[in-house]
MDAnalysis code that builds the backbone (N, CA, C; Angstrom):
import MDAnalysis as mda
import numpy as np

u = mda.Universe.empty(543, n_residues=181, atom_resindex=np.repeat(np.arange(181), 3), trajectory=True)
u.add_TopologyAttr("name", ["N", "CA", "C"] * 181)
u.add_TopologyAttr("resid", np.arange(1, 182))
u.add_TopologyAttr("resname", ["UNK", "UNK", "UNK", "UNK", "UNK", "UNK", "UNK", "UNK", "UNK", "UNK", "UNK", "UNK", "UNK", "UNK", "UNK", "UNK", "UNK", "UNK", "UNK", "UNK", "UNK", "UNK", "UNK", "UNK", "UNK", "UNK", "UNK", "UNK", "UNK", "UNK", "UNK", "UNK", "UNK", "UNK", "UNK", "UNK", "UNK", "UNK", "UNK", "UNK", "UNK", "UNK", "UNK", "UNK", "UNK", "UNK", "UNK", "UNK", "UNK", "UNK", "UNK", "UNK", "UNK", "UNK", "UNK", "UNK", "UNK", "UNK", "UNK", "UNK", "UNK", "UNK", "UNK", "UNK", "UNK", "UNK", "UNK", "UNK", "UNK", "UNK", "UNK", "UNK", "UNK", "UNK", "UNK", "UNK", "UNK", "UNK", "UNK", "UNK", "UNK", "UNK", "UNK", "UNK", "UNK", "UNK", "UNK", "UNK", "UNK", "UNK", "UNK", "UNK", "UNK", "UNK", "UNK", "UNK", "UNK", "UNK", "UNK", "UNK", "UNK", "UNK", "UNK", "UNK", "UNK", "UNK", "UNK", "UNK", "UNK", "UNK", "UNK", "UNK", "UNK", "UNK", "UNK", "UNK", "UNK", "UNK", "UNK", "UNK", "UNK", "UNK", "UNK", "UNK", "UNK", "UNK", "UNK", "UNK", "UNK", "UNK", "UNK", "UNK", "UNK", "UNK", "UNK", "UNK", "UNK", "UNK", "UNK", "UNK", "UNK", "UNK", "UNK", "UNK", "UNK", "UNK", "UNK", "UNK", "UNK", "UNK", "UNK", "UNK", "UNK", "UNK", "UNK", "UNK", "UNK", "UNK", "UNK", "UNK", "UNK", "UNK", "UNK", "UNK", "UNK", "UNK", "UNK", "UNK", "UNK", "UNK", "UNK", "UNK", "UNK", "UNK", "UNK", "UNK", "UNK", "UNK", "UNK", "UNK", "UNK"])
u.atoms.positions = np.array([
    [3.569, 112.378, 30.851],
    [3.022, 113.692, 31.150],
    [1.660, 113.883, 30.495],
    [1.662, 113.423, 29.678],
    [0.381, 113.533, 28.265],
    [-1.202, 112.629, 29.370],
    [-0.384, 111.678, 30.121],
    [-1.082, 110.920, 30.684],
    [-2.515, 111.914, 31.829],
    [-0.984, 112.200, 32.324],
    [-1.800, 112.793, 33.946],
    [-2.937, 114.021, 33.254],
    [-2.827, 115.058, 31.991],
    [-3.693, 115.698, 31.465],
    [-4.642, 115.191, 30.777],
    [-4.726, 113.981, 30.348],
    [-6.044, 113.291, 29.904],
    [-6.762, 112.980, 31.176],
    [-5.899, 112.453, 32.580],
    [-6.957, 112.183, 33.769],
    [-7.630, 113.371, 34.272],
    [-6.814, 114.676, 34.284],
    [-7.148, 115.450, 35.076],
    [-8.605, 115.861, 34.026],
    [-8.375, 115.891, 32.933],
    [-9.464, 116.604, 32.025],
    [-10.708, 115.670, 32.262],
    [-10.563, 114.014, 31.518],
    [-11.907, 113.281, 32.592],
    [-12.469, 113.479, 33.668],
    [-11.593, 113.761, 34.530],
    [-12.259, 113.783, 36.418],
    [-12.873, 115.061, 36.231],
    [-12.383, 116.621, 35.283],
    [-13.123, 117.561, 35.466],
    [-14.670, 117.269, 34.621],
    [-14.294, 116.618, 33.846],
    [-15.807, 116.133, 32.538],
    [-16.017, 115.608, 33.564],
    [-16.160, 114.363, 34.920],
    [-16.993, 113.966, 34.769],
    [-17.250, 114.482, 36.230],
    [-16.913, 115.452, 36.502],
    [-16.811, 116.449, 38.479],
    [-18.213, 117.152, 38.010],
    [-18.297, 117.909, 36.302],
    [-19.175, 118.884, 35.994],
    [-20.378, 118.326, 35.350],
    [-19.904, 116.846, 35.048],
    [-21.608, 116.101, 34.884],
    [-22.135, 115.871, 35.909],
    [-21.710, 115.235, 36.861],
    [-22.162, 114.894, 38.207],
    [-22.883, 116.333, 38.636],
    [-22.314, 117.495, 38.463],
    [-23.158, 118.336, 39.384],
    [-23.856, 119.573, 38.521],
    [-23.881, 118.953, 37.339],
    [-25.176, 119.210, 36.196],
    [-26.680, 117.929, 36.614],
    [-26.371, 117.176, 36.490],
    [-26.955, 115.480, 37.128],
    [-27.468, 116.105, 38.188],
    [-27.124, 116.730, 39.350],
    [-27.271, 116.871, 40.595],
    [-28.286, 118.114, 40.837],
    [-27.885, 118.878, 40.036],
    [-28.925, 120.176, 40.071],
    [-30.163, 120.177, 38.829],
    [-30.255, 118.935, 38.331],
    [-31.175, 119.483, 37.229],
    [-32.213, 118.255, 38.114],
    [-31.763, 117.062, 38.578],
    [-32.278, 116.063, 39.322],
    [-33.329, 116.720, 40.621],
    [-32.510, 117.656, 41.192],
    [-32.855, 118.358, 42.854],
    [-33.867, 119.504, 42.219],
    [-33.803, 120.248, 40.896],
    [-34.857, 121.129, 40.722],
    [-35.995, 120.412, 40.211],
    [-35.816, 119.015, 39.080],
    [-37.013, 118.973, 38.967],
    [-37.636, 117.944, 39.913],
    [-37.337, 117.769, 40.776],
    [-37.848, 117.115, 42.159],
    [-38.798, 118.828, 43.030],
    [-38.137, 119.784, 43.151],
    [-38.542, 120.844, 43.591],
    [-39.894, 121.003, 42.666],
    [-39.474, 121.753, 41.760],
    [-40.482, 121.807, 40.721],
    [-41.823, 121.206, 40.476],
    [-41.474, 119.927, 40.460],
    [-42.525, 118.742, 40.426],
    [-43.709, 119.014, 41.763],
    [-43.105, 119.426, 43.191],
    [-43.904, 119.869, 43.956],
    [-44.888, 120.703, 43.817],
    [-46.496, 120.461, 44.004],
    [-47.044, 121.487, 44.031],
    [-48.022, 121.630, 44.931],
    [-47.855, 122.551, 45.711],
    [-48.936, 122.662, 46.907],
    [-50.142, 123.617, 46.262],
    [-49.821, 124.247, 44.681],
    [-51.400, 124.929, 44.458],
    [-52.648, 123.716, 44.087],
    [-52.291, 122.745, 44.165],
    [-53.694, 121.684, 43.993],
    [-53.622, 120.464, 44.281],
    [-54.256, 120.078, 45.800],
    [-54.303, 119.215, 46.480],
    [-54.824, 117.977, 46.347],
    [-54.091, 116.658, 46.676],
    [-55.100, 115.619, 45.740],
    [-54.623, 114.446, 46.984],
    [-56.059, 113.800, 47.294],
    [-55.663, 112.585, 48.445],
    [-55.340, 111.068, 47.428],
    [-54.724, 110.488, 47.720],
    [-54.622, 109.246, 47.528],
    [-55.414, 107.679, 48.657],
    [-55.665, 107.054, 47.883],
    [-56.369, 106.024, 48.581],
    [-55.607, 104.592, 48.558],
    [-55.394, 104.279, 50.055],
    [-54.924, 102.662, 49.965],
    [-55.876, 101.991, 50.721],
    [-56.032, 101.028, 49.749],
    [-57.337, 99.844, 50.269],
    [-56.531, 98.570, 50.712],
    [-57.018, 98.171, 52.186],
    [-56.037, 97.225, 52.528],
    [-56.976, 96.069, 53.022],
    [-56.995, 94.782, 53.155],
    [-58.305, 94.054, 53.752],
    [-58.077, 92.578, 52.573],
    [-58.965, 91.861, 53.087],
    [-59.165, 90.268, 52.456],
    [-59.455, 90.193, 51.237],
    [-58.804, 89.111, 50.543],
    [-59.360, 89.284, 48.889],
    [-61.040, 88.116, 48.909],
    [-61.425, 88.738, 48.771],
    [-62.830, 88.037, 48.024],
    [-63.060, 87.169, 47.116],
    [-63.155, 85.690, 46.925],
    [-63.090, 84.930, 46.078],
    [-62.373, 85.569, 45.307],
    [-61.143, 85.488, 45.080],
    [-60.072, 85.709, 44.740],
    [-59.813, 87.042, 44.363],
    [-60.784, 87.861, 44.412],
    [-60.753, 89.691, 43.767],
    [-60.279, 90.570, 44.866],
    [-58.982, 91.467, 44.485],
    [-58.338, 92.095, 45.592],
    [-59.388, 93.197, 46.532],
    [-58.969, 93.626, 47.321],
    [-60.548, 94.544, 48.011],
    [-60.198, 95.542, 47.418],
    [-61.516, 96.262, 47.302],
    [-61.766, 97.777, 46.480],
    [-62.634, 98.548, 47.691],
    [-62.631, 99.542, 47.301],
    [-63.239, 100.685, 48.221],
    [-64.360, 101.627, 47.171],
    [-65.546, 101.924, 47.578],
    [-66.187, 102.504, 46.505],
    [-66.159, 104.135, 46.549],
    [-65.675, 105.217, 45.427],
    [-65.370, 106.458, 45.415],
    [-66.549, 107.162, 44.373],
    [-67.385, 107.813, 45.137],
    [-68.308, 108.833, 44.737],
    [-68.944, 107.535, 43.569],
    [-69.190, 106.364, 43.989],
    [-70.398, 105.206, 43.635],
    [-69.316, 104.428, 42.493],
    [-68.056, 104.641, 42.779],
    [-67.296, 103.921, 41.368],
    [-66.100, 102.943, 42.271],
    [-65.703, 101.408, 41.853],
    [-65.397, 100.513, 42.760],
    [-63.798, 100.994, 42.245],
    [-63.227, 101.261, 43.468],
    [-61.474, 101.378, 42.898],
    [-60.532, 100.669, 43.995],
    [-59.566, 100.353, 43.421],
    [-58.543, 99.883, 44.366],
    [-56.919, 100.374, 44.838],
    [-56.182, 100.335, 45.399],
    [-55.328, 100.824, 45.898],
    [-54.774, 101.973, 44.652],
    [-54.171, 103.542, 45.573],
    [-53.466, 103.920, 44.575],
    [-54.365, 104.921, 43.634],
    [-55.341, 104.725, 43.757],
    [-56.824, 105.646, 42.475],
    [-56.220, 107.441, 43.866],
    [-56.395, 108.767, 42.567],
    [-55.873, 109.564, 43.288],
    [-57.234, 110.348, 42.923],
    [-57.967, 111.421, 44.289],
    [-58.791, 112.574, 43.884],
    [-58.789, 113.514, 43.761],
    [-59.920, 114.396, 43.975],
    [-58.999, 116.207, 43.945],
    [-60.516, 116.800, 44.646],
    [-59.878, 117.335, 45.938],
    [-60.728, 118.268, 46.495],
    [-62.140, 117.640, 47.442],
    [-62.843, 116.198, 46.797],
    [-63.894, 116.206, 47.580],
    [-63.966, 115.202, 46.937],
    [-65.217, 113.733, 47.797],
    [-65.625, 112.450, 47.184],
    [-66.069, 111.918, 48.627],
    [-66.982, 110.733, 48.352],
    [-67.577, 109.904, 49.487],
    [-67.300, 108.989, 48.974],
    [-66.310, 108.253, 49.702],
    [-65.854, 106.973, 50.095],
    [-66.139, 106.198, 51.076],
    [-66.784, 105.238, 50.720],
    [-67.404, 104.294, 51.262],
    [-66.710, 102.460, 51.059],
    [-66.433, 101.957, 52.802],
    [-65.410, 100.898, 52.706],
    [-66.400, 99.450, 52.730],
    [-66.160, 98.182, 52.249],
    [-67.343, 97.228, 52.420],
    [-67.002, 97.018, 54.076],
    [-67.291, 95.308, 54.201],
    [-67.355, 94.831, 55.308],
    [-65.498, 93.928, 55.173],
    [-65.215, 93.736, 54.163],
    [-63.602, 93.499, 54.357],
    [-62.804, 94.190, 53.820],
    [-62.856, 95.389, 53.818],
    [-62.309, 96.512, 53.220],
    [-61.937, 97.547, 54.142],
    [-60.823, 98.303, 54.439],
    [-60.670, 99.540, 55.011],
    [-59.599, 100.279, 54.409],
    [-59.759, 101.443, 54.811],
    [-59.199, 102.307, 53.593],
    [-58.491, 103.660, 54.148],
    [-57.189, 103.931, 54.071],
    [-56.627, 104.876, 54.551],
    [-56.682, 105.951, 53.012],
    [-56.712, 107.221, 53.582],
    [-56.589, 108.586, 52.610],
    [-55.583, 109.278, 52.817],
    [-54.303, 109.153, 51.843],
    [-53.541, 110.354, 52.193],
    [-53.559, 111.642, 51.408],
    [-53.569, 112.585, 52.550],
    [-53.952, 114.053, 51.868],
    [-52.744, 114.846, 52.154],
    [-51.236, 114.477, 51.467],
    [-50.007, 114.889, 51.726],
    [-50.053, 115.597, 53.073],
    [-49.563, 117.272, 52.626],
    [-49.624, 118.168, 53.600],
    [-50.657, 118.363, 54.777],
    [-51.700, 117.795, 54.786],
    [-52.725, 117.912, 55.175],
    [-52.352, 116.818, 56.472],
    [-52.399, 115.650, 55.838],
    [-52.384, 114.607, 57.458],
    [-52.669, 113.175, 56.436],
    [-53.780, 112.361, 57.263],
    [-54.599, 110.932, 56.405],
    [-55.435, 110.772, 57.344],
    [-56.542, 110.428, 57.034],
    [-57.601, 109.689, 57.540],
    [-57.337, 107.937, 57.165],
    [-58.184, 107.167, 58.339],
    [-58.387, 105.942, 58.085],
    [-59.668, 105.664, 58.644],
    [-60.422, 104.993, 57.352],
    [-61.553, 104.691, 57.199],
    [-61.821, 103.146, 57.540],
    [-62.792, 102.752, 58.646],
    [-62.646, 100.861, 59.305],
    [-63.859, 100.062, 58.390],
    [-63.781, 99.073, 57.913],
    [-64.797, 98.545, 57.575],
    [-66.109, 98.643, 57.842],
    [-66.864, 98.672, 56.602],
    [-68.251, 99.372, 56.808],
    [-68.246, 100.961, 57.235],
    [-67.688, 101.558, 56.899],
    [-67.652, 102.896, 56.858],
    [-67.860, 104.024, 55.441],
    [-68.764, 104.618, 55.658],
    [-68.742, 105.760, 54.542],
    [-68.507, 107.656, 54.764],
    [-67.850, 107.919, 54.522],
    [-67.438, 109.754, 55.030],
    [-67.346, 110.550, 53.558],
    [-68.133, 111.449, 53.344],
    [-68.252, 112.437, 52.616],
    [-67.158, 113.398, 53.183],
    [-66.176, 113.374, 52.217],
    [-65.062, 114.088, 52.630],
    [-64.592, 115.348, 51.456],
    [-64.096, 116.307, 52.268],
    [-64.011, 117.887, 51.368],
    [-62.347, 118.511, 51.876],
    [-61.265, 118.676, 51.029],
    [-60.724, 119.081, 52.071],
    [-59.994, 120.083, 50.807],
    [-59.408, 121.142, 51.468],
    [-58.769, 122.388, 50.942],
    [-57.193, 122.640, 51.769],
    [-56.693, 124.007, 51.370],
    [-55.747, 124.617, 52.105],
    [-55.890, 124.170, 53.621],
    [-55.000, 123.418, 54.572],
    [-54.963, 123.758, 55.991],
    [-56.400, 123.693, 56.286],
    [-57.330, 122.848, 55.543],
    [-58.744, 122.242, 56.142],
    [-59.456, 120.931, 55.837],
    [-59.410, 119.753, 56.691],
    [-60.050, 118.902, 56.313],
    [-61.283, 118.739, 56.879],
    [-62.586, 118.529, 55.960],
    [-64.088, 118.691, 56.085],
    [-64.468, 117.652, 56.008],
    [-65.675, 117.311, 56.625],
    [-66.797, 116.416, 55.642],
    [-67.633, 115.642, 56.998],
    [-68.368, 114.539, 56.609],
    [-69.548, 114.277, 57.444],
    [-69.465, 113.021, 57.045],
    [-69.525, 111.919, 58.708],
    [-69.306, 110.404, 58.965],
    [-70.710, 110.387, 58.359],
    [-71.157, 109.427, 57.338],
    [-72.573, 108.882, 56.728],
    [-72.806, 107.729, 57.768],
    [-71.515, 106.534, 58.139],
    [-71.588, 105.441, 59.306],
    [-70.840, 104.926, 59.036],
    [-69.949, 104.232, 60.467],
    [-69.216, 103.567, 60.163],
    [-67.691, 104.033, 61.557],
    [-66.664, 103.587, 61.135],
    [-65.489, 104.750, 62.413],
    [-64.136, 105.447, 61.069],
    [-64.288, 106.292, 61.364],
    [-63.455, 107.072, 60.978],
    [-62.147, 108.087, 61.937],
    [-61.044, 108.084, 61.596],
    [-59.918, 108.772, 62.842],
    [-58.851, 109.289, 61.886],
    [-59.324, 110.715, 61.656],
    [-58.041, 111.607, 61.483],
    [-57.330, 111.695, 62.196],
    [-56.189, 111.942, 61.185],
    [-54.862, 112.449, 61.781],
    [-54.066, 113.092, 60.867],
    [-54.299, 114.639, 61.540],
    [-53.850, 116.010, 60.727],
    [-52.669, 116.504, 61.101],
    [-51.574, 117.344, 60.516],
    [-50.685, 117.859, 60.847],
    [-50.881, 118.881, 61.012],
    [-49.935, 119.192, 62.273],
    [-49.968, 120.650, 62.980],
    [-50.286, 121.851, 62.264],
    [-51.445, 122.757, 62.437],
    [-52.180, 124.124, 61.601],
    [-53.153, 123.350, 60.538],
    [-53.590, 122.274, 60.549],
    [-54.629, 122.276, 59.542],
    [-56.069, 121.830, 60.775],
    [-56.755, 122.677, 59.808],
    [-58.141, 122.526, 60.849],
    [-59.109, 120.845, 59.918],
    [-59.633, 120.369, 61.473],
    [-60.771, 119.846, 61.206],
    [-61.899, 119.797, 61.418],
    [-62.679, 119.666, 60.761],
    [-64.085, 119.861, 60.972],
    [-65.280, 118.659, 60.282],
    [-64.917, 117.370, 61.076],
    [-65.709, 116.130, 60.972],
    [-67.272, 116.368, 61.330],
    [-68.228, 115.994, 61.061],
    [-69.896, 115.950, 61.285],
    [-69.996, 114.598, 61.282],
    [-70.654, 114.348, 62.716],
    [-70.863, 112.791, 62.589],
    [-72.564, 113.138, 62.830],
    [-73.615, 112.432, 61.969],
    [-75.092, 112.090, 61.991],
    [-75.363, 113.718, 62.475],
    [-74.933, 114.778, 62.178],
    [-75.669, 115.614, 62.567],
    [-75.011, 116.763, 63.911],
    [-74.149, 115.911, 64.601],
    [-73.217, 116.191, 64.883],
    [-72.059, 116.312, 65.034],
    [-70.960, 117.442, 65.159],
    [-69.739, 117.756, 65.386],
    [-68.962, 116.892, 66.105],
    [-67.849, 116.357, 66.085],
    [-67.233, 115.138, 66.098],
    [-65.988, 116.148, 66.561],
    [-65.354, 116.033, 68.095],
    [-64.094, 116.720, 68.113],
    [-63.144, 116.840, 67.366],
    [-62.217, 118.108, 67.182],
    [-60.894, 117.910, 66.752],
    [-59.900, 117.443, 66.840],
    [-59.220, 116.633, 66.118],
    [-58.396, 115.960, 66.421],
    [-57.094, 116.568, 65.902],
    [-55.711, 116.705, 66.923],
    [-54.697, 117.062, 66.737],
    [-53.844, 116.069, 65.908],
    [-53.080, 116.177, 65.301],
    [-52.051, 114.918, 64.759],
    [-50.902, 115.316, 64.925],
    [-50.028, 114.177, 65.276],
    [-48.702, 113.853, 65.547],
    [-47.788, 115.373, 64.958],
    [-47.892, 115.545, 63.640],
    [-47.060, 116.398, 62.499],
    [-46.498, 115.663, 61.983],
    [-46.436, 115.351, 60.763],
    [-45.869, 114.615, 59.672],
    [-44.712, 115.591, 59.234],
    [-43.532, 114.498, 58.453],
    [-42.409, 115.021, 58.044],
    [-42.586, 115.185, 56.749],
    [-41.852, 116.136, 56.035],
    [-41.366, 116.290, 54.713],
    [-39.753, 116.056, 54.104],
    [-39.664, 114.914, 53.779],
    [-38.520, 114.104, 53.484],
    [-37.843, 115.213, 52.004],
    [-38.491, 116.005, 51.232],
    [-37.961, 116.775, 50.230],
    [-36.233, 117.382, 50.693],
    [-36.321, 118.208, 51.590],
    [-35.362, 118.777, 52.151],
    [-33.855, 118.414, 52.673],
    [-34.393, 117.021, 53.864],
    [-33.407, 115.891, 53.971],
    [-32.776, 115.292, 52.648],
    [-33.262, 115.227, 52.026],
    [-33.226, 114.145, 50.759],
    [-32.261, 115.334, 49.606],
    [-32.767, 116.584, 49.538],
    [-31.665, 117.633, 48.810],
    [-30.566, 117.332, 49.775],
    [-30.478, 117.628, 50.671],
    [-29.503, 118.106, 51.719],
    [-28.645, 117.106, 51.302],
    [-28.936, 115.500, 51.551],
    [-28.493, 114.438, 51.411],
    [-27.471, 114.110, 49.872],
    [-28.178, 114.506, 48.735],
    [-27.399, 114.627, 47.463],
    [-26.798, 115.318, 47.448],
    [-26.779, 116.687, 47.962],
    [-25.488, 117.500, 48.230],
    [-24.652, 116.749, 48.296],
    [-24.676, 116.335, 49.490],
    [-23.424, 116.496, 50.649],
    [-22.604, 115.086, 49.514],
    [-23.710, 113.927, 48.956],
    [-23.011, 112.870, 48.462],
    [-22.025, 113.557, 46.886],
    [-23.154, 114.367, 46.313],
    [-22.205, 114.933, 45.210],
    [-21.264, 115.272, 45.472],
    [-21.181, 116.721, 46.312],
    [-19.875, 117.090, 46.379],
    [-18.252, 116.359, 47.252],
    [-18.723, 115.532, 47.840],
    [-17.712, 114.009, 48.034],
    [-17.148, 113.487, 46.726],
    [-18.133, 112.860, 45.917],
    [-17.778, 112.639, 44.603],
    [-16.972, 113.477, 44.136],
    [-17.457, 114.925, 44.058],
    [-16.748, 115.866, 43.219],
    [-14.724, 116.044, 44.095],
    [-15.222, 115.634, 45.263],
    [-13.723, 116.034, 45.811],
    [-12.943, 114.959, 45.661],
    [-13.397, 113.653, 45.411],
    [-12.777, 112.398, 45.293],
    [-12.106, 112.234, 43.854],
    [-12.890, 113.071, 43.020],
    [-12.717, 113.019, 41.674],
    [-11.525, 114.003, 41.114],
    [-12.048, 115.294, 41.860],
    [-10.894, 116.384, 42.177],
    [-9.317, 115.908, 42.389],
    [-9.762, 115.102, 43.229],
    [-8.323, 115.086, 44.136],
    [-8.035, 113.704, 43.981],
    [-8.328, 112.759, 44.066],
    [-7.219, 111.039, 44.214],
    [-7.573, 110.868, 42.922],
    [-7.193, 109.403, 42.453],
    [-6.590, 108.253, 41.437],
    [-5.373, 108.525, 40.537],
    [-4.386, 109.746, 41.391],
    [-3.684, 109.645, 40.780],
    [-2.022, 108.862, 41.280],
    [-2.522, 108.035, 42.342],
    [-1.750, 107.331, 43.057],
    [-0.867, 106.049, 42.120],
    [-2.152, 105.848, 41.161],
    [-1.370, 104.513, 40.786],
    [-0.688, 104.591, 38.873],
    [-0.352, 106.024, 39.103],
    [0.270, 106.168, 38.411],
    [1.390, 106.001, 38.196],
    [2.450, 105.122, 37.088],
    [3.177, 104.596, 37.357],
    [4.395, 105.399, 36.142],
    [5.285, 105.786, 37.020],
    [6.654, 106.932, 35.804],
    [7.761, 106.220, 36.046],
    [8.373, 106.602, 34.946],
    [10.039, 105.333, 34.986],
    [10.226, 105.391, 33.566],
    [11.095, 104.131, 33.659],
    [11.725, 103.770, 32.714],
    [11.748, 102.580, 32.619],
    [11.800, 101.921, 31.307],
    [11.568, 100.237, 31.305],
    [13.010, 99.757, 31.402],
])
């Protein structure tokens, strides 16, 4: 008898860690989000150069995959270099070899002006663009709409915690064994 109240008391210790674990995990994932200050990331993809991986040059400084900005910079790609920008909520640009774009982007606006080279946004649904190529306006381009995996991904630990919690709740007490020797 002594038995089955030591299991039941574990499975509740460990029903109420799991979904301490579960909610402190899912807020500071929430938390951690912040849409008050926007920052693009850069991946440089292309041939290594006598053996040096490719870099992309940012507001005249040589960086390579992964370097993050905030708000505005001219990036400029060599001749084996091209360079995608992701600007989360916003969308990404991809920048083709030999390309340079003075780029500005804010709330629901990506800015800036082709210096030379090809450049092709792709924004998510409600953010405006407003490209300048040599002087002139360069159409808008619509984008696909990008997903936000945050939501799925709560939804998803839910549903796995509280399984746990009912598995834990309720079985291993099958192979419990009462009698007499």
């Amino acid at each position: 008898m002594k038995k089955n109240n030591t299991v039941a008391w574990v499975k509740s210790v460990a029903a109420f860690c799991l979904m301490v674990t579960v909610f402190v995990s899912t807020s500071m994932i929430t938390l951690a989000k912040s849409d008050s200050s926007l920052a693009g990331e850069i991946t440089v993809s292309g041939q290594k150069t006598n053996g040096v991986e490719p870099a992309v040059m940012l507001n005249g400084e040589r960086i390579f995959s992964g370097r993050t900005f905030f708000e505005s910079g001219v990036i400029s790609t060599s001749e084996t270099a091209s360079a995608t920008i992701k600007l989360g909520k916003l969308g990404y640009i991809n920048l083709a070899p030999n390309s340079s774009l003075s780029l500005r982007f804010s709330d629901n606006n990506i800015s800036g002006t082709i210096l030379n080279g090809d450049v092709k946004v792709f924004n998510n649904p409600g953010v405006t663009v407003n490209i300048e190529n040599a002087g002139t306006k360069s159409k808008q381009q619509t984008g696909t709409g990008g997903s936000d995996l945050t939501i799925p991904l709560l939804v998803f630990a839910g549903v796995v915690g509280a399984a746990v919690v009912f598995v834990l709740a309720n079985g291993g007490d099958e192979g419990t064994v009462s009698g007499t020797r």
